[in-house]
N, C-alpha and C positions, 0 to 999 in steps of 0.2 A: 049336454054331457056333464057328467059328474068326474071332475078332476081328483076326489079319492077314489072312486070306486070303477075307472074305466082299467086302471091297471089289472085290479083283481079278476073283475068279469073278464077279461081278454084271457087271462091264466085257465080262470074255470074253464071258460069257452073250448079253447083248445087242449085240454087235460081231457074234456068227451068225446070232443073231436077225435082225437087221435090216442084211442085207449086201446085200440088194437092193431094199430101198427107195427109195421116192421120195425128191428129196434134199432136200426141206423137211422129211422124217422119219427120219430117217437118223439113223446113227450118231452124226453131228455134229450134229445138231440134240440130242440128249440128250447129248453133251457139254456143249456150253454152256449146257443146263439144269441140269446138275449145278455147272457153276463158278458161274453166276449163282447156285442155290440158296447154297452153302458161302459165298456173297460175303454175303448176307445175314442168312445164321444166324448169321453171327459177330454180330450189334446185336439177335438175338431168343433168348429163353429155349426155347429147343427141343434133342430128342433127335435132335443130330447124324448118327446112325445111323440112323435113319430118315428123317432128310429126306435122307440120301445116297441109301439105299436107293429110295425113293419117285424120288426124282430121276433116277437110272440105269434103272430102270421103267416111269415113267407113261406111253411110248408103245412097251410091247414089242409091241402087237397093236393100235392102232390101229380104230378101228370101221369111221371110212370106208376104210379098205384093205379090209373085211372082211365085207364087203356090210352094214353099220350095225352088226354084230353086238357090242353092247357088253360082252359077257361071256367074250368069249376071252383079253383083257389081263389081266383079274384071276383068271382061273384059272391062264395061263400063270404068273404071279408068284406066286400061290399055291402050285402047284406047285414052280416052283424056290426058294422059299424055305421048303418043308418040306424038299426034298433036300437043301439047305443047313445044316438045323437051328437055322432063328433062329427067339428065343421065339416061345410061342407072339402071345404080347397084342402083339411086335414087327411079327410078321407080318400080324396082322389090322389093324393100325393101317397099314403100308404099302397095303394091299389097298382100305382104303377109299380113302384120298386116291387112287389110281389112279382107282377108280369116281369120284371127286367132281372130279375136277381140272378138268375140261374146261368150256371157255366154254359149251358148247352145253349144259350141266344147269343155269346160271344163266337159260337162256330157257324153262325148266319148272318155272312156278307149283304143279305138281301135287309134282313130286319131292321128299319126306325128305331134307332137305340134312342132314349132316354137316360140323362144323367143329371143326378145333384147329388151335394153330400151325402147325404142322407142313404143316398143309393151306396155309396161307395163303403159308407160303413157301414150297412147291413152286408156286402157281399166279401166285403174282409171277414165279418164276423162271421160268416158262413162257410165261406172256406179253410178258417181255418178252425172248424171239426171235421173240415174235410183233409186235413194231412196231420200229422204226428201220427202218434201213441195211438188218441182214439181214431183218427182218420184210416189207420189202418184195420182196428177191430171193426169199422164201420162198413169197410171199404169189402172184407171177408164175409159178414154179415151178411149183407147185399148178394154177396153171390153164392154163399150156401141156398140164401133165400129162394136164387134165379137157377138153381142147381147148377153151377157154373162149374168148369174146370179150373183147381188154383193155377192150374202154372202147364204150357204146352210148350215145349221148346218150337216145336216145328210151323208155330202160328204167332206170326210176328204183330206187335201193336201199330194198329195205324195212326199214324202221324198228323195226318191231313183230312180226315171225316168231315162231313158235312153235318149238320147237326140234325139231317135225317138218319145219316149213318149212327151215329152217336146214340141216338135214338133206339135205335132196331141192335144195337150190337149184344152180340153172345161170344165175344170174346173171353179167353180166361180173365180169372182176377188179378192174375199179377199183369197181365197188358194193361188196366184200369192205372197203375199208377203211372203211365209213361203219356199215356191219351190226358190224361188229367192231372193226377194229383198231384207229381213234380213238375207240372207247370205252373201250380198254382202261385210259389212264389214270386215268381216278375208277375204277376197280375195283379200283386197289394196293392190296392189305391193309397191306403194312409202311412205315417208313421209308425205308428203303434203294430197295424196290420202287420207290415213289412220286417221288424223288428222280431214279432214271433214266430212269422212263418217261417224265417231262416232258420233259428232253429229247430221248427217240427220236422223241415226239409232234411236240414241233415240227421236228425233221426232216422228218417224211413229211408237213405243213403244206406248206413249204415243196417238197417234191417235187410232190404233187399242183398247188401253182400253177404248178410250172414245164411239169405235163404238159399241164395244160391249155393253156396258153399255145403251147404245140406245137402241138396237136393242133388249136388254131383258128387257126394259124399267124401267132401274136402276136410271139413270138422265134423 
């Protein structure tokens, strides 16, 4: 492994990887998982190069892009970081957090979870471009993309999905934030994490009352 040049090829890599993605998964969306990650390792005891790596990776294959197929991101990473030649115990540690990152294995009582630093702040850094400002342009993206309904009074969010539920659902978008996104805050593993998601949290508070308030033609 080349210690200057694994960063850049990991950028390249996933810049053709994902040049035609959706753009809540896009290129820019694992940018700013990678800045958020590095903003946080600097306050946590973790292998830098792997939380890069992990970082610039966790959504090279995506499931839901891939008809649920959870096992094409960690082989594609697999793959490109043997052609890379990073160690071996480096590469198997990026591979897991890939498999373990995603909110949707935290609603599977069944699943062998896996935990280290490392994990913990790639999934803060992950989540949170999954709430604020962008978590919400992201979160509408997504469901323009799935032709979704924004908002149905008469279809309530579920609370308690199973992460096959979770999976399959075609619920409106504004149910997405109640399934998810404003849980995300009690789920920061770090201090840093925990520290911004409260305020992107009460941002998107303060959005949701303002939609509402729309959409019943209050303001």
């Amino acid at each position: 492994m080349n210690q200057e040049t694994i960063i850049p090829n990991t950028i390249a890599f996933v810049k053709e990887e994902l040049k035609n993605a959706e753009g809540g998964h896009d290129w820019f969306h694992v940018e700013r998982v990678f800045r958020n990650a590095l903003l946080i390792a600097k306050e946590e005891k973790v292998d830098v190069l792997i939380v890069s790596l992990a970082a610039l990776l966790h959504d090279i294959a995506d499931p839901k892009f891939h008809n649920g197929d959870e096992t094409i991101g960690p082989k594609k990473a697999t793959n490109f970081l043997i052609a890379q030649k990073v160690p071996k115990e480096t590469g198997l540690h990026v591979v897991k957090i890939i498999k373990y990152v995603s909110f949707k294995n935290s609603l599977d009582a069944n699943q062998k979870q896996f935990t280290s630093k490392e994990l913990e702040v790639i999934q803060d850094a992950d989540r949170l471009d999954a709430i604020g400002a962008i978590g919400i342009a992201r979160c509408f993206n997504y469901g323009g993309f799935k032709n979704s309904a924004l908002y149905d009074p008469e279809v309530l969010p579920n609370l308690n999905m199973t992460k096959k539920e979770y999976k399959n659902s075609d619920s409106p978008t504004i149910n997405h934030f109640y399934e998810k996104l404003l849980l995300l805050k009690e789920q920061m593993n770090t201090v840093t994490g925990k520290k911004i998601a409260a305020q992107r949290h009460d941002f998107m508070e303060i959005y949701l009352n303002q939609f509402y308030d729309e959409w019943n033609g209050i303001k």
